[in-house]
C-alpha positions in Angstrom: 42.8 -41.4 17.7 45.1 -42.6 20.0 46.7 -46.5 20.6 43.3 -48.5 21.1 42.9 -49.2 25.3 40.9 -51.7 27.1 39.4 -50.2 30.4 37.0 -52.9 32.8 35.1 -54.5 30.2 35.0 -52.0 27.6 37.4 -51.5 24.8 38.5 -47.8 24.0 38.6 -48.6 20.3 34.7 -49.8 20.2 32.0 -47.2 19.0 28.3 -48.6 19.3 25.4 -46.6 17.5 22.0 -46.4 19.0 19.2 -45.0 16.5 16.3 -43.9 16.8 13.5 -42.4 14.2 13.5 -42.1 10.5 15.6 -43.4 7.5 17.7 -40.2 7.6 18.4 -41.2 11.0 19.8 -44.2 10.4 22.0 -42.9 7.5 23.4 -40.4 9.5 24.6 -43.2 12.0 25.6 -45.4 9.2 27.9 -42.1 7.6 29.2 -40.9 11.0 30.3 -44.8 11.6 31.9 -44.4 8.9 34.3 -41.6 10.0 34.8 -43.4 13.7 36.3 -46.6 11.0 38.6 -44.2 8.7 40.3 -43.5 12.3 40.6 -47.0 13.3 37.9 -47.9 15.3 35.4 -50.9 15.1 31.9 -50.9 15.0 29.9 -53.4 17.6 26.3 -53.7 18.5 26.7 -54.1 21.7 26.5 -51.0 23.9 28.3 -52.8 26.9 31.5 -53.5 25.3 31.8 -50.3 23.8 34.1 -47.4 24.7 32.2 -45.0 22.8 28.1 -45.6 22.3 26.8 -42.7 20.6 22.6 -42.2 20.8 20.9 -40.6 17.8 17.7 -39.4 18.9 14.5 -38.6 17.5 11.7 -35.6 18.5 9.4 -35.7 15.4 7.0 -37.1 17.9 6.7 -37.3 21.8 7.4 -41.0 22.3 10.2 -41.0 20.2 12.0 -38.4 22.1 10.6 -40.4 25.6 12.3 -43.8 24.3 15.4 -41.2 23.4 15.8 -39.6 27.0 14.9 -43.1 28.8 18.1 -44.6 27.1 20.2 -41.9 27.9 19.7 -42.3 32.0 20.4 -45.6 31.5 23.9 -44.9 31.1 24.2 -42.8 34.0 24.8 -46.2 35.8 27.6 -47.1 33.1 29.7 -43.8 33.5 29.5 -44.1 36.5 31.0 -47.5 36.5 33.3 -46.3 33.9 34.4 -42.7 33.8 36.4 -43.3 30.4 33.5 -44.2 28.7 32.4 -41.7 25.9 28.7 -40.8 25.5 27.5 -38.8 22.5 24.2 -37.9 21.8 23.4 -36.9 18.0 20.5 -35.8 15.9 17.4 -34.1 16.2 17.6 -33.7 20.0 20.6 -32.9 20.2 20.3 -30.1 17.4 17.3 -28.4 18.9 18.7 -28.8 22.9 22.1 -27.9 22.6 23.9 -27.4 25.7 20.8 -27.6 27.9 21.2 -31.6 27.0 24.6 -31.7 28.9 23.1 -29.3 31.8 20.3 -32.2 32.1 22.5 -34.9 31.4 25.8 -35.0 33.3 27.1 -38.1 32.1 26.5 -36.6 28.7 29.9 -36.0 27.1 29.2 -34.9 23.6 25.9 -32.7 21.8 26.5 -33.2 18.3 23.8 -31.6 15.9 22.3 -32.8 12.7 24.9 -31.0 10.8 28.3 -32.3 12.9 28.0 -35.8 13.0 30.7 -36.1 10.9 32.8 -34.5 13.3 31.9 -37.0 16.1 35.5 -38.5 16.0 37.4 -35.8 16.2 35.0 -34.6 19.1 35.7 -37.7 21.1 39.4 -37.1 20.5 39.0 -33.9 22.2 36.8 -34.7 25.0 39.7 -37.9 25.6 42.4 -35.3 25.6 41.3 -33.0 28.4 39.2 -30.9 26.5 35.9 -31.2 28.6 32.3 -31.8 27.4 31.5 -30.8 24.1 28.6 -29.4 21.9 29.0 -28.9 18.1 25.2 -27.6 16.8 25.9 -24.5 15.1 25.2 -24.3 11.1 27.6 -26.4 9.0 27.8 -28.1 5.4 26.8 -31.7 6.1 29.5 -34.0 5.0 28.8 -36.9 2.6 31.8 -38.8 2.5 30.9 -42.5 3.3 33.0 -45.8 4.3 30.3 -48.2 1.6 31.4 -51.2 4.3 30.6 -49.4 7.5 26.6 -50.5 7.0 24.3 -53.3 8.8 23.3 -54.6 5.2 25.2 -55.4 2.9 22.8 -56.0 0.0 20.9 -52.3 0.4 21.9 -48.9 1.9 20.4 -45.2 2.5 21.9 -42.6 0.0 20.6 -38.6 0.8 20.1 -37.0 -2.0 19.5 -33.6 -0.1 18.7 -32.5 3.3 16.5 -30.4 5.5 13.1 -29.2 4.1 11.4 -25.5 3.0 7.7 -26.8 3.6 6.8 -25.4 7.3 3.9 -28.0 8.0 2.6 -26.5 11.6 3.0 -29.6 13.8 6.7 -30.8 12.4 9.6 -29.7 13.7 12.3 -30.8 11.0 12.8 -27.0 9.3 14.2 -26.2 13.0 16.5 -28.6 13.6 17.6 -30.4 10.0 17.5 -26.4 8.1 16.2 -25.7 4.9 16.6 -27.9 1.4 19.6 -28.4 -0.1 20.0 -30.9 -3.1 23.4 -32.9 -4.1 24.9 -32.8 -7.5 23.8 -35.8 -9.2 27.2 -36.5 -10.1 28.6 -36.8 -6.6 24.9 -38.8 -5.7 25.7 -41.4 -8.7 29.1 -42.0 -7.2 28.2 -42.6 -4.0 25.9 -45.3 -5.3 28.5 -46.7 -7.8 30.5 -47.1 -4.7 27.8 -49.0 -2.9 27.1 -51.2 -5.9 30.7 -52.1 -6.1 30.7 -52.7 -2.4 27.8 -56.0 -3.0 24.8 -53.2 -2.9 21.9 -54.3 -5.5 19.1 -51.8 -3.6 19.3 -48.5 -2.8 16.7 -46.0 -1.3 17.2 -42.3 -2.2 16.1 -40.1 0.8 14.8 -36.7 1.6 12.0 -35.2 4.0 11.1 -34.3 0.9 12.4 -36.0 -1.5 10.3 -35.1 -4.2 12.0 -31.5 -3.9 14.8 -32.8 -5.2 16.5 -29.9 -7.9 20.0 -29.7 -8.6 20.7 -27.0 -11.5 18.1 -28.5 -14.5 18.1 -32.2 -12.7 14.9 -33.0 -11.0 14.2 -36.1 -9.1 12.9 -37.9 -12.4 16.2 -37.0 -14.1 18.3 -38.4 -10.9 16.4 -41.8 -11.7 17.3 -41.8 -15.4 21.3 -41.3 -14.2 21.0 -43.9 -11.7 19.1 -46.5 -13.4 21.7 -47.8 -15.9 24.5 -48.7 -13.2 25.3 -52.2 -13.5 24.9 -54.0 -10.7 21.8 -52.2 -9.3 18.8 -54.1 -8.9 16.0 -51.7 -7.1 15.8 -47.9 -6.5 13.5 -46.5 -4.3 12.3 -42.9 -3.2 11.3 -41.6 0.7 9.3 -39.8 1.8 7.4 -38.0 -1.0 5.1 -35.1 -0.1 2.0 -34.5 -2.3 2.5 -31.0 -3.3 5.5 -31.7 -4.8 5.0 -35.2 -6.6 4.6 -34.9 -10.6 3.3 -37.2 -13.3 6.8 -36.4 -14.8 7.9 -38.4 -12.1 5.4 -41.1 -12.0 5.9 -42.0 -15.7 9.9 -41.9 -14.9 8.9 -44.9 -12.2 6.8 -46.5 -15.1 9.1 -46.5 -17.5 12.4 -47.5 -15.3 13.4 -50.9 -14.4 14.8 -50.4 -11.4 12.5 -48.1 -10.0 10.2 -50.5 -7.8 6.6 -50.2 -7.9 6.2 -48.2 -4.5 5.8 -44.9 -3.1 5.0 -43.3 0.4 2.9 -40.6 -0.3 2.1 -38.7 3.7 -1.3 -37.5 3.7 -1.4 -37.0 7.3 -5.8 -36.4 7.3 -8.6 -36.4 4.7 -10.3 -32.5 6.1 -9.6 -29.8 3.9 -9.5 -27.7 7.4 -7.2 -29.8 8.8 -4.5 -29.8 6.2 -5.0 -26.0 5.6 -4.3 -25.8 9.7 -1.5 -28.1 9.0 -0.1 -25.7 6.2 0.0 -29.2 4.2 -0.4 -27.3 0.9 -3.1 -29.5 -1.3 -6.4 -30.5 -1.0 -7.8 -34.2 0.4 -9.3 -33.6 -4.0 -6.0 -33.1 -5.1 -4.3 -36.1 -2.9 -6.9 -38.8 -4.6 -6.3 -37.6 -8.3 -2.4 -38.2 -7.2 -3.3 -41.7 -6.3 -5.7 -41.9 -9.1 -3.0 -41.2 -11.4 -0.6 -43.1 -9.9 -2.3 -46.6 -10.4 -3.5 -45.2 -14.0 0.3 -45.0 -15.1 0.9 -47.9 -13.0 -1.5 -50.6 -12.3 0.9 -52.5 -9.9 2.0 -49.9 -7.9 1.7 -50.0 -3.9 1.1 -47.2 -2.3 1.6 -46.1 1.2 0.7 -43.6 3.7 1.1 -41.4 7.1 -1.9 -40.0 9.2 -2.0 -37.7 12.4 -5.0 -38.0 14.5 -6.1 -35.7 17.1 -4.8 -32.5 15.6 -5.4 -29.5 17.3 -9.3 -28.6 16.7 -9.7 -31.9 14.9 -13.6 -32.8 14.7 -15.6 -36.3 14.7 -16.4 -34.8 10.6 -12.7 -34.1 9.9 -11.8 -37.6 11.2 -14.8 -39.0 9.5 -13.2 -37.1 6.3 -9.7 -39.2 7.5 -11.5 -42.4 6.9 -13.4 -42.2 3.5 -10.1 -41.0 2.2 -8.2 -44.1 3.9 -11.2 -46.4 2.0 -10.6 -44.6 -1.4 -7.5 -44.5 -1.4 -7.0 -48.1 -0.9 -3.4 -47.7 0.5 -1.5 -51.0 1.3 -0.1 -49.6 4.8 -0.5 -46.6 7.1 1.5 -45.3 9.8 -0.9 -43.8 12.3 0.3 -41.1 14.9 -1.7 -39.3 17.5 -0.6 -35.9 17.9 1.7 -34.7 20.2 2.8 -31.2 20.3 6.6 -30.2 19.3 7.4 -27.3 21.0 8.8 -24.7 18.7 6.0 -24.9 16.1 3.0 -23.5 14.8 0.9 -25.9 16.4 2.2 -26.1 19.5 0.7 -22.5 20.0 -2.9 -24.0 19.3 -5.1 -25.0 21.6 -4.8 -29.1 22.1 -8.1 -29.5 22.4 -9.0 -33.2 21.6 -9.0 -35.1 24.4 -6.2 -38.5 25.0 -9.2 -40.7 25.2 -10.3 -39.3 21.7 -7.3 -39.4 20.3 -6.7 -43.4 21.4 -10.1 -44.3 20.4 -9.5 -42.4 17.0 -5.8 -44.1 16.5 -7.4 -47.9 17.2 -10.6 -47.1 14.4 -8.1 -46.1 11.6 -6.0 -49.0 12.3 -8.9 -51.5 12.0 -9.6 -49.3 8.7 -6.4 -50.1 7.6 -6.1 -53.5 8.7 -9.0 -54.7 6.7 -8.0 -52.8 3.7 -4.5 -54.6 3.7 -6.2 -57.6 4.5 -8.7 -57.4 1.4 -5.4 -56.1 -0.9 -3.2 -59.0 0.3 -6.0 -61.9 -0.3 -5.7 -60.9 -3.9 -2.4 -61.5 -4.6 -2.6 -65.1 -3.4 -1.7 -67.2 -6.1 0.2 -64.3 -8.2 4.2 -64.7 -8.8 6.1 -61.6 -7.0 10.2 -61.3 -7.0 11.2 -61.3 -3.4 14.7 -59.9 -2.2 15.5 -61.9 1.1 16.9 -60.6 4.1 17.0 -63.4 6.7 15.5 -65.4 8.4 12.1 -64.9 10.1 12.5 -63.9 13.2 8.9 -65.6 14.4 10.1 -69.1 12.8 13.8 -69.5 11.9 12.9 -72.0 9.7 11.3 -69.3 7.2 12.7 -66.5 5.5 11.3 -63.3 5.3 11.9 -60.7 2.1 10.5 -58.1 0.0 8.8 -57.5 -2.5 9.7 -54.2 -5.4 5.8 -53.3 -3.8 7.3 -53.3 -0.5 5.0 -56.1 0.8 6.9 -58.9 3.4 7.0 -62.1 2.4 7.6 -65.4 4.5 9.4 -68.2 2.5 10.2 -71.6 3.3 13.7 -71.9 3.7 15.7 -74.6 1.2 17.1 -77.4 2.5 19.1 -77.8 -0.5 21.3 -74.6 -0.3 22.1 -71.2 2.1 20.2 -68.0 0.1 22.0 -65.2 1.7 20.2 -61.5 2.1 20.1 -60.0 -0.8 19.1 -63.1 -3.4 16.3 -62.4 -5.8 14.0 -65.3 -6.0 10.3 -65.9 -7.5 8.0 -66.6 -4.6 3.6 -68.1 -5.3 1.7 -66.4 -2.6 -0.2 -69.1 -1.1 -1.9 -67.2 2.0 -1.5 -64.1 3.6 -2.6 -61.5 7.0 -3.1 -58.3 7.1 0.9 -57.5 7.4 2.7 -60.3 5.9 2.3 -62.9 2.4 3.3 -66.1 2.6 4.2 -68.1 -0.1 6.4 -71.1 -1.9 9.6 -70.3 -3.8 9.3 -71.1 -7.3 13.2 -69.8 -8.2 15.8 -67.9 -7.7 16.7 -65.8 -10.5 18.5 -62.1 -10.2 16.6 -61.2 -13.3 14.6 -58.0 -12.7 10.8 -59.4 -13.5 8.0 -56.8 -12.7 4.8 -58.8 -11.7 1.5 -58.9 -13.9 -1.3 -57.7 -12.7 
């Protein structure tokens, strides 16, 4: 890059990241940040100050990529204003639109696909020295290499463990635009952590679409736990997202047995009709998901499980949502992410007939969520009075008196916050639950102690 330059009220050597969707999203902002600070820039949240503000965008579902494209004409205003300024846009969008993004979008100075971020200074180089509007989407080896200070937390980070996904499901369009599997060498993954830990990290989530898919030469994902688990300094490991064809009871009794593998996985169902997930190419049965849960909570009894559902699929009947339900009720999940389906263009199921009606779809969407709701309510009053470690991460932001955390099950708690001394993120304490709602525990800090303590049952 060249000599940093301040220009109106932006400085050229500010890069700002706005992300939206998933986990791997936000790593790939988090990695690509990364580069922009090995060439000397700084990072700042604030996309007014910036002379680069790159947007990583979403298109897994419709409103994502609507809350995507609204923030990018917001910043026609900006460039206009500004000229110098540098706008990138990133990720799935930007993978699966190409050039068409900077026909659409004139103030639109850099496409960067899901396999270029890494590139992303070096674009903006370009683009600074003459050399136009820019988009980078072809195929590529994704780079790994990571800055372990360039993230928002210092106490937990994102690590990928491999990238795109071989599974094909008929509404999703992350085969098209993030390619097919490919898994690290666990050596190179336990480095990267290493790193991290030796950077202040004590948590680390392993990602994947499908993480469970994980296979490098004879290690599986179960075996990537075992290498990982004995770093010093690590605290919690976690796994996202896991798909049910793939999930083993080698696996599970790998979480069991681990002590820093927390007691939580995401397992997507995405419906409870046998027709539904054959039409969704989902690859198991609605049978075959509850002996995965049943199994799960017979290796471990404290384990928290949670869930994804689409409603309103394509040819989706009152029967096949009733089917939704009962397995929502069996299955006893402690959360759900609900979705009503939108079409993606470029998949199977965009070439089906969308045949349930918006008004069905909203009044199918609100009835799971009350399912849910009381289910997470009944779950929650039971832990009242139980002991769980909590990792804090800040205050609430409702009362800023309170501090909120997590639990190894994933659940939020609200603490009271000590008078007698600063806990910063990342502190390990005991916490009583003393009430609770459907989303949240509260409760009264009976320690803080970086001992790793599983709760009993």
């Amino acid at each position: 890059m060249k000599t940093p330059q301040t220009f109106q009220n932006r400085d050229k050597a500010k890069v700002c990241f706005i992300t939206f969707g998933c986990q791997m999203n936000k790593l790939d902002s988090e990695l690509a940040a990364g580069e922009f600070v090995k060439h000397g820039l700084s990072l700042t949240q604030n996309p007014d100050e910036a002379g680069v503000v790159v947007v990583n965008t979403c298109i897994v579902r419709g409103h994502a990529e609507e809350r995507a494209l609204s923030h990018l004409g917001r910043f026609k205003r900006a460039k206009q204003q500004c000229p110098e300024l540098v706008l990138a846009v990133m990720g799935c969008m930007a993978q699966k639109e190409g050039q068409n993004l900077l026909h659409a979008y004139p103030h639109v100075d850099i496409v960067c696909g899901t396999k270029h971020f890494g590139r992303l200074p070096e674009l903006v180089r370009k683009v600074r020295s003459g050399g136009g509007r820019l988009a980078a989407t072809g195929d590529a080896p994704v780079k790994f290499d990571r800055v372990p200070s360039a993230r928002p937390n210092r106490y937990r980070a994102f690590v990928s463990i491999m990238r795109g996904c071989n599974s094909f499901c008929s509404y999703c369009i992350v085969p098209y635009v993030r390619g097919r599997e490919v898994s690290r060498p666990p050596q190179e993954v336990e480095d990267e952590v290493r790193a991290l830990v030796g950077d202040g990290c004590i948590e680390i989530t392993l990602l994947g679409q499908n993480v469970d898919a994980y296979r490098h030469g004879d290690t599986d994902l179960a075996a990537l736990l075992r290498h990982l688990d004995p770093i010093p300094g690590l605290k919690r490991l976690r796994f996202i997202t896991s798909h049910p064809k793939d999930i083993s009871a080698r696996l599970l009794e790998t979480m069991a047995e681990l002590p820093t593998v927390c007691e939580h996985v995401h397992i997507a169902a995405q419906s409870g009709s046998n027709r539904i997930l054959n039409a969704m190419n989902r690859g198991y049965t609605a049978e075959r998901y509850r002996e995965i849960v049943a199994s799960a909570r017979h290796i471990m009894p404290t384990i928290e499980i949670s869930s994804d559902f689409i409603v309103g699929f394509p040819g989706e009947t009152d029967k096949d949502f009733e089917a939704t339900v009962s397995l929502v009720r069996n299955c006893q999940f402690n959360q759900s992410f609900i979705f009503k389906y939108s079409p993606r263009p470029g998949t199977k199921a965009a070439k089906m007939h969308d045949d349930v009606p918006t008004s069905v779809k909203q009044e199918r969407n609100h009835r799971l969520l009350a399912v849910q709701e009381q289910l997470s309510s009944e779950r929650n009053r039971l832990k009242q009075g139980r002991t769980f470690e909590v990792m804090l991460e800040g205050a609430s932001k409702r009362d800023r008196s309170r501090l909120t955390g997590r639990t190894r099950g994933n659940d939020i708690v609200v603490v009271p916050k000590p008078d007698a001394a600063e806990l910063a993120p990342g502190t390990l304490v005991d916490a009583r639950i003393t009430r609770c709602t459907p989303l949240t525990l509260f409760g009264e800090m009976q320690r803080t102690d970086a001992t790793i303590r599983r709760s009993e049952p």
